[in-house]
C-alpha positions in Angstrom: 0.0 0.0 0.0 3.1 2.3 -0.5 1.0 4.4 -3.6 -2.0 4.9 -1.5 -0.5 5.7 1.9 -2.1 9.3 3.0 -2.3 11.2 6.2 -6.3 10.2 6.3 -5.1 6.6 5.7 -2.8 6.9 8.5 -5.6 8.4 11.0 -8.1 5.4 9.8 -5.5 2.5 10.0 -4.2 4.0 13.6 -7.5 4.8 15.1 -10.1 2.2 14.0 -10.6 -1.4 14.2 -9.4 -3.4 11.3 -12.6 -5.8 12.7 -15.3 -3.0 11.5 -16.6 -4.3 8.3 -15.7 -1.0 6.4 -12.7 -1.1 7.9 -12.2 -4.4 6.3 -13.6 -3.3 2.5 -11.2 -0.3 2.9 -8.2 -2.8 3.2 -9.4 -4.6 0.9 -10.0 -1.9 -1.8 -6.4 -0.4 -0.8 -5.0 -3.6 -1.5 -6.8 -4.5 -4.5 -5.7 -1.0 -6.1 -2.2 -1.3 -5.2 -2.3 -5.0 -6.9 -3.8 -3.4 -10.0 -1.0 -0.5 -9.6 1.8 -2.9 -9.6 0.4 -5.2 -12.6 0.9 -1.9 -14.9 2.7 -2.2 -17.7 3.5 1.8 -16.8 2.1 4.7 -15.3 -0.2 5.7 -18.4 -1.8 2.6 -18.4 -5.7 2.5 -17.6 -5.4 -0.2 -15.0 -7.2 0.8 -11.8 -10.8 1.1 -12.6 -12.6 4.8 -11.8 -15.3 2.7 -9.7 -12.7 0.9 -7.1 -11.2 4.5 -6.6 -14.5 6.4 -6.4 -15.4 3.3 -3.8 -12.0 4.2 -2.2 -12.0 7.9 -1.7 -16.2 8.0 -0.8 -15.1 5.2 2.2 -11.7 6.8 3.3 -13.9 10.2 3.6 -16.5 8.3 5.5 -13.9 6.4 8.1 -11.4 9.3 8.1 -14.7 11.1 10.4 -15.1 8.2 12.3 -11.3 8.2 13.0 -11.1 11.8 13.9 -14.1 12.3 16.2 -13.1 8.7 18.1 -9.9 10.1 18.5 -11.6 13.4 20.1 -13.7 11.6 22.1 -10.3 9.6 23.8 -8.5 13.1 24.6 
């Protein structure tokens, strides 16, 4: 997950569960696209469909929330 490590990633990975079902599709779709990333025959090539990333950024938006106001609610 090298390519798709963020700051929000971090927060999510750090803070939640990796039990939580979303938690668990969000691996999963970070690991699927890094697979797809990797199988590239080079950095133009249309290898990561648009619907696994919109899937992707939608979640990470919706857990990066949850991460920040759990970790609020622990300080």
């Amino acid at each position: 997950m090298k390519h798709l490590k963020s700051p929000k990633s971090e927060a999510i990975l750090n803070t939640l569960s990796p039990l939580e079902p979303k938690v668990q599709r969000y691996i999963t779709l970070l690991t699927k696209i890094e697979s797809l990333m990797s199988a590239a025959e080079d950095e133009n090539d249309a290898c990561v469909p648009i619907e696994l990333v919109a899937e992707l950024f939608v979640l990470q938006d919706e857990l990066y929330k949850e991460a920040t106001e759990k970790h609020k609610e622990a300080n």
